[in-house]
N, C-alpha and C positions, 0 to 999 in steps of 0.2 A: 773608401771609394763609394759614390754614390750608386745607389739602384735605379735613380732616375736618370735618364738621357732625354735630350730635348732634341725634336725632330719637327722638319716642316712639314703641313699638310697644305696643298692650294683648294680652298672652300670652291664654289658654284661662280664668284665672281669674280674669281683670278686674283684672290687675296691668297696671303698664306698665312697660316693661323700654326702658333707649336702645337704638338701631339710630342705629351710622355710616352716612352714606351719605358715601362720596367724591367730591369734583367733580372733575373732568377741565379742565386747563385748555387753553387754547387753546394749540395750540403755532406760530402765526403769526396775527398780527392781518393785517386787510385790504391793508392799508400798506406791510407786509412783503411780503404774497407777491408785489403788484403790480410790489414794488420788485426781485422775482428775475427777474421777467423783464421789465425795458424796455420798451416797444415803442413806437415815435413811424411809425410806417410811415404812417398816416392827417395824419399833422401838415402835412407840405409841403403836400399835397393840400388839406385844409381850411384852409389858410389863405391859397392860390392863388381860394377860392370867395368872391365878396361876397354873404352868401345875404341880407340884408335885403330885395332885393326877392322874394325866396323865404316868407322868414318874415313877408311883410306881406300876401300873397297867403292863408297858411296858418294865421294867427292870427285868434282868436275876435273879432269885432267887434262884437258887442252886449254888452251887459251884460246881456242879459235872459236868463232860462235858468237851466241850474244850471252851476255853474262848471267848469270843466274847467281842471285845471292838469294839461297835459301839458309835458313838455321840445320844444318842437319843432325846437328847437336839433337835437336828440341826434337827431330824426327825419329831420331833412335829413341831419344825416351819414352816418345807417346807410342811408340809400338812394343817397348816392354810394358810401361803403363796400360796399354789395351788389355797384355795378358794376365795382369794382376785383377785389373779390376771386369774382365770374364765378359768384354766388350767382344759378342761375336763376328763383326764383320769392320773392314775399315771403314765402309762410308759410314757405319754409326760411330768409328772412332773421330772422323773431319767432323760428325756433326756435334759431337759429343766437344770437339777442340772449339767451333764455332758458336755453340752455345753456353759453355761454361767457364769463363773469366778464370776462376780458381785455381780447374783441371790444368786450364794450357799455361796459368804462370807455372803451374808445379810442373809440367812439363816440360819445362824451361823457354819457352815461346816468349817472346818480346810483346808488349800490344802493340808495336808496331808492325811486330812479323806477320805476314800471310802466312793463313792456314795451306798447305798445299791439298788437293784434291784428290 
C-alpha cells in the first residue's frame, strides 16, 4: 500500500491543484507491543479465585432497564489486582486501568471495554 494519497486543494483562483498527504503507519500493532513484554504476574492468582459466586452476587438481574454490558469479569480482577499491587484507593485503581495498556489487558479488560468509574 502506498504512503501517498492524492488530495485536492482549490488555489486563490478557483483551480484545484493535488496536495499529498502522507500516512504514518503504525510501527507496532497491539499484539505486538503486548507480546514485548509478557506479563502473566496476575495468572496464578486469578486462577487460584473461583469468582462465580462473586460474579452472581455482581451481575445484572433484571432485564428491565437499559442494558449495561460491563466485563465484570475484568472488574473482579482489577480489585484483587489493586490488592496485590498495594494500589490504595480505587480512583487510583480507574486511573491506574486508564493509563496503563498492560495492567488492564492483564486485568482481562478488552481495549474495547470501558474502564468503569
Amino acid at each position: 500500500m502506498s504512503n501517498l494519497v492524492s488530495t485536492t486543494q482549490t488555489n486563490k483562483t478557483g483551480g484545484r491543484l493535488p496536495m499529498p498527504i502522507i500516512r504514518q503507519g503504525s510501527l507496532f500493532d497491539l499484539q505486538e507491543l503486548y507480546d514485548l513484554e509478557p506479563t502473566h504476574r496476575f495468572e496464578a492468582i486469578f486462577s487460584a479465585i473461583d469468582i462465580e459466586p462473586i460474579f452472581a452476587v455482581v451481575t445484572k438481574k433484571s432485564r428491565f432497564g437499559r442494558p449495561v454490558k460491563l466485563n465484570y469479569t475484568a472488574m473482579i480482577y482489577s480489585l484483587v489486582a489493586r490488592l496485590t499491587e498495594r494500589i490504595p484507593f480505587i480512583k487510583d485503581l480507574v486511573k491506574r486501568l486508564k493509563n496503563d495498556m498492560i495492567f488492564r489487558l492483564d486485568c482481562g479488560f478488552l481495549v474495547s471495554d470501558s474502564i468503569p468509574s
